[in-house]
C-alpha positions as CSV (number, residue, x, y, z in Angstrom):
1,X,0.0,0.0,0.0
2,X,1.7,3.4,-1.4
3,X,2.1,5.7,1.6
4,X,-0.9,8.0,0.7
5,X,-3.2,5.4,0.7
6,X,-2.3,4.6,4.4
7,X,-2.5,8.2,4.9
8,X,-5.9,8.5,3.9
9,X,-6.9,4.9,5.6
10,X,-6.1,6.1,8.8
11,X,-6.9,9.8,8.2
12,X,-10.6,8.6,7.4
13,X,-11.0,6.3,10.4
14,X,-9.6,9.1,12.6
15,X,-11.9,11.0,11.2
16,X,-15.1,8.6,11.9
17,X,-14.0,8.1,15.4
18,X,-13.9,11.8,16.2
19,X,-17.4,12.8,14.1
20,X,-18.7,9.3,16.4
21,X,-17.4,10.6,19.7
22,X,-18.6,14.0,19.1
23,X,-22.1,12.8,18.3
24,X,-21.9,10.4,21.7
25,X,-20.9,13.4,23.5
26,X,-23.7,16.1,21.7
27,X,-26.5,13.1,22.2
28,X,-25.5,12.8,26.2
29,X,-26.0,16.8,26.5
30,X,-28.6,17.3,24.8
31,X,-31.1,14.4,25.9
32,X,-31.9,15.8,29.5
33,X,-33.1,19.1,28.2
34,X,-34.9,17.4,25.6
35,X,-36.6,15.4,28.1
36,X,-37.1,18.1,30.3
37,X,-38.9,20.1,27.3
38,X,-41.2,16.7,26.2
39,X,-42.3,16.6,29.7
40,X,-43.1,19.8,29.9
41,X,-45.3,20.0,26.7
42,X,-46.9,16.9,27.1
43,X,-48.0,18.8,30.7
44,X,-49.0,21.4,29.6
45,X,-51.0,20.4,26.9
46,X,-53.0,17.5,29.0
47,X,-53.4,20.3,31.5
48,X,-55.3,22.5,28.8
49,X,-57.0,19.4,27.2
50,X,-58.5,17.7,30.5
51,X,-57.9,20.0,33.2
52,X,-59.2,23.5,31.0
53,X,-61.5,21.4,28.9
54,X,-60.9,23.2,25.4
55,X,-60.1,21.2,22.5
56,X,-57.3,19.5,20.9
57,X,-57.1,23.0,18.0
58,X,-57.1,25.5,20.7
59,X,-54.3,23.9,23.0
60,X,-52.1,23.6,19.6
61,X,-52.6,27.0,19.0
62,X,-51.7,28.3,22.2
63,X,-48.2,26.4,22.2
64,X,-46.8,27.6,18.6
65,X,-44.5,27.2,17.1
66,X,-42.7,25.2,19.4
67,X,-45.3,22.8,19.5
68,X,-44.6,21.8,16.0
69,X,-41.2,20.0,16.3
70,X,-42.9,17.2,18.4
71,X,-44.8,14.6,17.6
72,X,-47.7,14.3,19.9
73,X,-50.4,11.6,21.1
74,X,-53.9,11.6,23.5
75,X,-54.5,8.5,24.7
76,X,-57.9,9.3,26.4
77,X,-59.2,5.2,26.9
78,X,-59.3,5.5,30.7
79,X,-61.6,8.5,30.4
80,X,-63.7,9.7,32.9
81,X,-60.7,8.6,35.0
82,X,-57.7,8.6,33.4
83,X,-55.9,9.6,30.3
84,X,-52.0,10.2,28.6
85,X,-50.1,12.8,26.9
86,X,-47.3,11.6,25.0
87,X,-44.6,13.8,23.1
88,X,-42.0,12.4,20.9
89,X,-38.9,14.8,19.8
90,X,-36.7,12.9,17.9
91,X,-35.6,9.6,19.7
92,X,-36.8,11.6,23.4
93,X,-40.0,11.3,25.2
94,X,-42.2,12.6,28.0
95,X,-45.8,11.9,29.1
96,X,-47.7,13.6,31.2
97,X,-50.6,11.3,32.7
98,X,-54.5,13.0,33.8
99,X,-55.9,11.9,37.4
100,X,-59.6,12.9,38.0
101,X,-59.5,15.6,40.8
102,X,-55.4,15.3,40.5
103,X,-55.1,17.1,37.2
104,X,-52.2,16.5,34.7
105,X,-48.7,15.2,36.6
106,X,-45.4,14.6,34.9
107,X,-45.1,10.7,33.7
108,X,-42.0,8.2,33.9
């Protein structure tokens, strides 16, 4: 192998290491604040479904345009009693569960 082919084997794979390491490191920083911010839309948007009682177009509205970089879902089967806010940014999370005469609490 000529000597800039090694030089470019071994310039590439330092290169992957770094651009892998950097992501490792960027990925452990940013997931608790993108936790914390799931959590705290999927809150506050059970809180103005169930706890405010307006509908699903009015809480949207109220929460752009950050609420449109998450993906989120009402899972509202234990109704009268219970129900579930989940948000999904990216590969993060957060629910928020309803609790008649509780009102919305931060999930797991």
């Amino acid at each position: 192998m000529s000597g800039t082919a090694r030089y470019w084997k071994w310039g590439g794979l330092a290169l992957a290491v770094v651009l892998i390491g950097g992501g490792a490191w960027a990925y452990g920083k940013a997931a608790p604040y993108a936790k914390i911010g799931g959590s705290y839309i999927a809150k506050q948007y059970c809180s103005c479904l169930f706890d405010a009682g307006r509908s699903e177009t009015s809480c949207r509205a109220e929460f752009q345009p950050d609420i449109e970089k998450f993906s989120l879902s009402v899972d509202r089967s234990g109704l009268p009693a219970h129900a579930r806010v989940t948000t999904h940014v990216a590969v993060f999370s957060g629910e928020a569960d309803y609790a008649e005469g509780y009102g919305c609490t931060v999930g797991k």
